[in-house]
C-alpha positions in Angstrom: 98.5 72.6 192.0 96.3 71.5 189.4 94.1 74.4 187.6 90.4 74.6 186.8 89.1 76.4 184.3 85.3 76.8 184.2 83.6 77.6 181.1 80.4 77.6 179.4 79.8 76.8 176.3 76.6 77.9 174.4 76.2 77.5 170.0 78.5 80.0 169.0 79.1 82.2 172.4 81.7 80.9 175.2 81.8 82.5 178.5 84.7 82.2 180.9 85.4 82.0 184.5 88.6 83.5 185.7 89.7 84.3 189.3 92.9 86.7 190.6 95.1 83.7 190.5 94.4 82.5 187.1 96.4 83.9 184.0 94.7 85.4 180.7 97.6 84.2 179.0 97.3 80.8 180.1 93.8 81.0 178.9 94.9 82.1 175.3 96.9 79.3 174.8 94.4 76.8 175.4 91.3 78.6 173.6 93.9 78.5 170.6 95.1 75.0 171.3 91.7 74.1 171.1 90.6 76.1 168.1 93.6 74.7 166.2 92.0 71.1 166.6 88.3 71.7 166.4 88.8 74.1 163.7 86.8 77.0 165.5 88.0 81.1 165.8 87.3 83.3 168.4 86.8 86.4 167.5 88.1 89.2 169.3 86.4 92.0 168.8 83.7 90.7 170.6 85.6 89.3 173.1 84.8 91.5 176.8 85.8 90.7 180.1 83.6 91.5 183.4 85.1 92.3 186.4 83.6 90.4 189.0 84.2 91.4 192.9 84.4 94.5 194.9 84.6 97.6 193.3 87.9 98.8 194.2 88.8 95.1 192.0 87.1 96.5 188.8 88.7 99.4 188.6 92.2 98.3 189.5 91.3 96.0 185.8 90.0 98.9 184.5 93.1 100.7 184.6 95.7 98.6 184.8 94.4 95.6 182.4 95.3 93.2 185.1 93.5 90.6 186.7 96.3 90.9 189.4 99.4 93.2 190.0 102.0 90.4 189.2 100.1 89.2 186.0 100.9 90.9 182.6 98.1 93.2 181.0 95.2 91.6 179.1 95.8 92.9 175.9 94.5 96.6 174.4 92.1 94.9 171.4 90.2 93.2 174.3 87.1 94.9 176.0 87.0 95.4 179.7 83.7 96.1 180.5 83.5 99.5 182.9 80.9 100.0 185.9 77.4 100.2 184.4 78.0 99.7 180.7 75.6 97.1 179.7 77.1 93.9 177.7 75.4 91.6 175.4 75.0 87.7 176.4 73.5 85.2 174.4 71.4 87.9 173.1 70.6 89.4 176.1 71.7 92.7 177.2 73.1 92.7 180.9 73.5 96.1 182.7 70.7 98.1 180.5 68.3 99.7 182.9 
């Protein structure tokens, strides 16, 4: 099966599409395959994730770091962003009431 990944790509901000059946780790290799050739570095303390789907999905990531139960954790210096905590996009904060 051939993968897809779906990104977006905006100046200096990228944002990410991942499903239950994708892998972070896949995901890291090519984000540094491609930063190795266009000479671009992510940074990763801004780096976040957002759980999108029900909410018994987001909090299974929440505390387990998994995007499903046969993946490996995402790793502790990345952000998962919890229920309600607003996150900044572009410039723009999402979640902030």
């Amino acid at each position: 099966m051939n993968k897809v990944l779906k990104a977006s790509l905006f100046a200096d901000d990228t944002t990410v599409y991942l499903s239950q059946e994708d892998s972070f780790q896949e995901l890291q290799a090519m984000l540094n395959m491609w930063c190795r050739a266009s000479g671009a570095k992510f940074n990763i303390a801004k780096t976040e994730i957002i759980p999108i789907g029900t909410p018994q999905h987001w909090r299974n990531m929440c505390e387990t770091r998994r995007l499903s139960p046969n993946q490996p954790p995402i790793p502790g210096d990345i952000h998962i962003v919890k229920d309600g905590e607003p996150t900044r996009i572009l410039g723009a904060w999402i979640g902030m009431a």
